[in-house]
N, C-alpha and C positions, 0 to 999 in steps of 0.2 A: 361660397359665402351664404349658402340657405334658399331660399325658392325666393323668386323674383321674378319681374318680366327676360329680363337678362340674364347673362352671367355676369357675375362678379367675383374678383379674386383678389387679394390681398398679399403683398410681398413684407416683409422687415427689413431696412434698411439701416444696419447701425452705423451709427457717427457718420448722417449723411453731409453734403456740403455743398451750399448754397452756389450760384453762377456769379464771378465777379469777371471784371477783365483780366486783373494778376492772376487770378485763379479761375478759370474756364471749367469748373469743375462739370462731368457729363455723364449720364449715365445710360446702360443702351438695358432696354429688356426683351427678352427673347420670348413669346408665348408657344404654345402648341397646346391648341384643343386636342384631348386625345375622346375618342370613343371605341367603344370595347378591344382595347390595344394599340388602336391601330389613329395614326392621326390625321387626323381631317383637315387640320388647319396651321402654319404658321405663320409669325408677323415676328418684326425686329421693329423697334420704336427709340428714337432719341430722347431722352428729356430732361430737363434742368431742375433743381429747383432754385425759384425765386427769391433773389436776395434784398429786392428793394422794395417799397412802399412807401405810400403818405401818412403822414404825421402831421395835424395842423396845418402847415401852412408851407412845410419842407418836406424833400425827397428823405430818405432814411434808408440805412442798408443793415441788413443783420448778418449774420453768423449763423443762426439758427440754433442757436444755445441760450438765448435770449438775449444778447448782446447788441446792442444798434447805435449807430453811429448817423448824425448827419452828412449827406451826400450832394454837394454843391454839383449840378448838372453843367459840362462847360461841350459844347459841342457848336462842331462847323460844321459846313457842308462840302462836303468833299469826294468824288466819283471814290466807289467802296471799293471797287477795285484795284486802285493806286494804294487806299489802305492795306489793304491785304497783300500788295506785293511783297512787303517784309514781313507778314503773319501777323501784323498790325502792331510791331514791338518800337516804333516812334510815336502810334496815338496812343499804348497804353505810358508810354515814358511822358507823355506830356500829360496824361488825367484826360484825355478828350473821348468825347461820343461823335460818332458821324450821324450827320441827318441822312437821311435816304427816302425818297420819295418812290411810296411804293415800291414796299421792296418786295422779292420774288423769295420762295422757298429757300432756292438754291443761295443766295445770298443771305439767307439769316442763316443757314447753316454753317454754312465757311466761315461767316461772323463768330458765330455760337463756338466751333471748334477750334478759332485763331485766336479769340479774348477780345474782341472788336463789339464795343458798347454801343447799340443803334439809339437814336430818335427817329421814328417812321414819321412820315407826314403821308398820309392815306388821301389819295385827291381821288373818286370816284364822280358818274355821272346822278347815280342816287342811293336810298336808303340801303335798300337791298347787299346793292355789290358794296358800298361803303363797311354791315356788318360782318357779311363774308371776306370780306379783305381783312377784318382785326381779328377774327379768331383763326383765319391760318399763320397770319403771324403773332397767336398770344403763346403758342407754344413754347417758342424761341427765346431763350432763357438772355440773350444777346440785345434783346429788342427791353429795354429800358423801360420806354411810355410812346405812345402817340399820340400824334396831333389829328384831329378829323380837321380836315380844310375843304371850306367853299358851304355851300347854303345846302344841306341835305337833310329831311324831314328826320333822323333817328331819333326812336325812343330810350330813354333809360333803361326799363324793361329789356329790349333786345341786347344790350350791354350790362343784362347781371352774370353772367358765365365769362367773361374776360377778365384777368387778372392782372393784365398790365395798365396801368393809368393811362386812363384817355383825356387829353385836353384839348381845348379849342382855342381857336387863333381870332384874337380882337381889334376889331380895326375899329370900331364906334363903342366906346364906352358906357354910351349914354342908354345902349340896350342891353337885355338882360341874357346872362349867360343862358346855355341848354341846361337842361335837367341832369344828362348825365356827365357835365364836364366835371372831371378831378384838379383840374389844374388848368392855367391860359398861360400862353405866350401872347407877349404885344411888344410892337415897336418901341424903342428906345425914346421916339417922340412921344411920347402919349405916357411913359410913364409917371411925369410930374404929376398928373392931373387923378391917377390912380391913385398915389401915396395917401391922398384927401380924402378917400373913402374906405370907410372901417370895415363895407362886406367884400372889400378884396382881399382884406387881410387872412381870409377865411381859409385860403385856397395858396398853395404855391402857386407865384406868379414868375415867369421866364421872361428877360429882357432881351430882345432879339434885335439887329442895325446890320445893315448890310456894307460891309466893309472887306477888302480885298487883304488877301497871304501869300505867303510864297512856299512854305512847307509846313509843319507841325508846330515847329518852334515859335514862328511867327505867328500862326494859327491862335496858337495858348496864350499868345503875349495881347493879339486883338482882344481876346474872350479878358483878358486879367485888365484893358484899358477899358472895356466898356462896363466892367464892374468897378474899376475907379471913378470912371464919368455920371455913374449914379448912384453912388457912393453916399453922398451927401440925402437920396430922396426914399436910401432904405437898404437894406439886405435881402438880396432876394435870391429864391430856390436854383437861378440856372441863367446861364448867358448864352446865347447861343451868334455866333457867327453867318449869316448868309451869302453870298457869294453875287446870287440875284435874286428879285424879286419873286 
């Protein structure tokens, strides 16, 4: 691609197709530096492309033909590997995402390749390991959006090269969001008091209550009563089920 600090190289990719759960679409690329014949270097790399995005004040999923549809977030929290024991064809039957706390390579992978939708919640002890944890999982076409949870100094700035929505998790309203939050989750108590103010309307906002399941089924029927239970104080982008605190 012409002189540069680097190399750069460019592929065409026709009628490519975005990652959804139904459709886990993935794609591998193969490199080899060659020089004078002979090659110096390979790599094999996985990657997606991404089907979602914010819109106002809701998640959105496209096609990539310009097509977009709203995408109501419904996820639990559920050990990912009980997911995956069926290839994850009961959480994509029910529309669910799993929360996963800090999740590892290997787990967004099998995600990414079985149709298993993540919500990450990234718990670190500071900024540092906090940014380093979102960009090995923004690759991962399976990983939805994250939450940064717990009090850690990031800037915006170090969250422009991340692609997938980052939001932050509110317990006092009365403070003001980070710079670079896309979206918040908060307790199902605290959302009355939210409805009342016009700059949350800005932002998708996730309703989250910690309430017990017993399989999928049940799982989607909690996520569809805690969207009837605040029904009344608005429509909002994503319900999410916790398990514990």
């Amino acid at each position: 691609q012409g002189d540069g600090e680097g190399l750069l190289a460019a592929a065409r990719i026709p009628d490519p197709c975005a990652w959804t759960a139904r459709l886990p679409a993935t794609y591998k690329v193969d490199i080899e530096l060659m020089q004078a014949g002979k090659c110096k270097q390979q790599s094999q790399h996985l990657f997606t492309f991404r089907a979602n995005e914010i819109r106002q004040n809701s998640f959105y999923q496209t096609d990539l033909n310009g097509n977009y549809r709203r995408w109501v977030l419904r996820c639990v929290q559920h050990p990912l590997d009980d997911v995956l024991s069926d290839g994850g064809e009961q959480f994509r039957e029910e529309g669910l995402a799993c929360i996963v706390i800090n999740p590892t390579a290997e787990q967004c992978n099998l995600a990414t390749l079985n149709g298993v939708a993540i919500l990450s919640i990234v718990q670190q002890s500071d900024a540092e390991k906090t940014i380093s944890a979102i960009e090995k999982i923004n690759a991962w076409g399976s990983v939805m959006a994250c939450i940064i949870d717990g009090d850690v100094e990031t800037k915006a700035i170090d969250l422009n090269n991340v692609r997938i929505p980052i939001g932050c998790r509110v317990s006092d309203i009365s403070k003001p969001l980070p710079a670079w939050a896309q979206f918040c989750i908060m307790d199902v108590a605290n959302i009355s008091d939210v409805s009342a103010c016009a700059d949350w309307q800005k932002m998708p906002v996730i309703v989250s209550d910690i309430r017990s399941f017993e399989d999928c089924v049940t799982a989607r029927n909690q996520c569809a009563g805690l969207q009837k239970d605040v029904a009344a104080e608005g429509d909002y982008a994503g319900y999410c089920i916790f398990t514990t605190n």
